[in-house]
N, C-alpha and C positions, 0 to 999 in steps of 0.2 A: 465419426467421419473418418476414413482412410484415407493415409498416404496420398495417395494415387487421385484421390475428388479434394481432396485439399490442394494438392497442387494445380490441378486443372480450375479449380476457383479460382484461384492465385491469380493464374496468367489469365483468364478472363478479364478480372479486375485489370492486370496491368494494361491487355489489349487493348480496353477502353481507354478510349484519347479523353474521352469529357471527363475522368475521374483526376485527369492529372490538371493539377491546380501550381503548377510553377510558374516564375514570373523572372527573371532574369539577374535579379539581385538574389532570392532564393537558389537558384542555380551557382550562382557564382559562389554563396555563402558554403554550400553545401561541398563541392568540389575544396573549398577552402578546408571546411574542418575534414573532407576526405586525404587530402594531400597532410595535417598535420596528423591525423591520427596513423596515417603511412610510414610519416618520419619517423615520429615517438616508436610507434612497431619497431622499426630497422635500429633506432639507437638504443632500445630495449633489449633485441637480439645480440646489437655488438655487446651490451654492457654484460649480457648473461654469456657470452662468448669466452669474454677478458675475464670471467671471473672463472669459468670450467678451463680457462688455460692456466692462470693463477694457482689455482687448485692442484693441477695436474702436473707445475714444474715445482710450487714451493711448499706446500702441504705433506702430499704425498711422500715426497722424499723423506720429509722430516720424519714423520709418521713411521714408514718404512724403516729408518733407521733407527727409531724409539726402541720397536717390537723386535726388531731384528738384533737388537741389544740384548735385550729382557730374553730371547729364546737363548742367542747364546750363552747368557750368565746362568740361565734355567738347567742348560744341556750341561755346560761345565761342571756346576754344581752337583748335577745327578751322574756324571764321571766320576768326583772325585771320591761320591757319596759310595756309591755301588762299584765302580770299574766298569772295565768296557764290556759290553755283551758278545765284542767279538774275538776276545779274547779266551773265553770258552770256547765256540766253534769252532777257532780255528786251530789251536793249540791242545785242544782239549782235557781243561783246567777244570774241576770240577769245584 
């Protein structure tokens, strides 16, 4: 069955008044778990929010200065190892 006839069942189905079997405490119950499942959503977003801001002021930095250590001890050490490469070029030190 296609898209397109699956949908249009759909809204037949819904069209029909006799197929809707609600009753007023059904109704109420359902708007009930509609508005909790809404909240939990939005406290779910703030929670994954605080934690991608968390990430991005105390993580990150940290991280960043770990590796930006290690390149610099990495760079220095292959200075002290080799010399500088623009020391040839520019002076022209063979």
């Amino acid at each position: 069955m296609s898209h397109l006839a699956h949908r249009q069942q759909s809204q037949r189905s819904y069209d029909d008044a006799s197929q809707w079997h609600t009753s007023s405490s059904t109704a109420s119950s359902s708007e009930f778990d509609s508005d909790d499942e809404l909240a939990l959503q939005r406290e779910w977003e703030q929670q994954v929010d605080q934690f991608k801001l968390l990430f991005q002021i105390v993580v990150c930095p940290f991280v960043g200065k770990f590796f930006g250590r290690k390149f610099g001890y990495f760079l220095f050490n292959r200075y002290k190892l080799f010399g500088s490469p623009l020391r040839a070029a520019f002076w022209g030190y063979t």
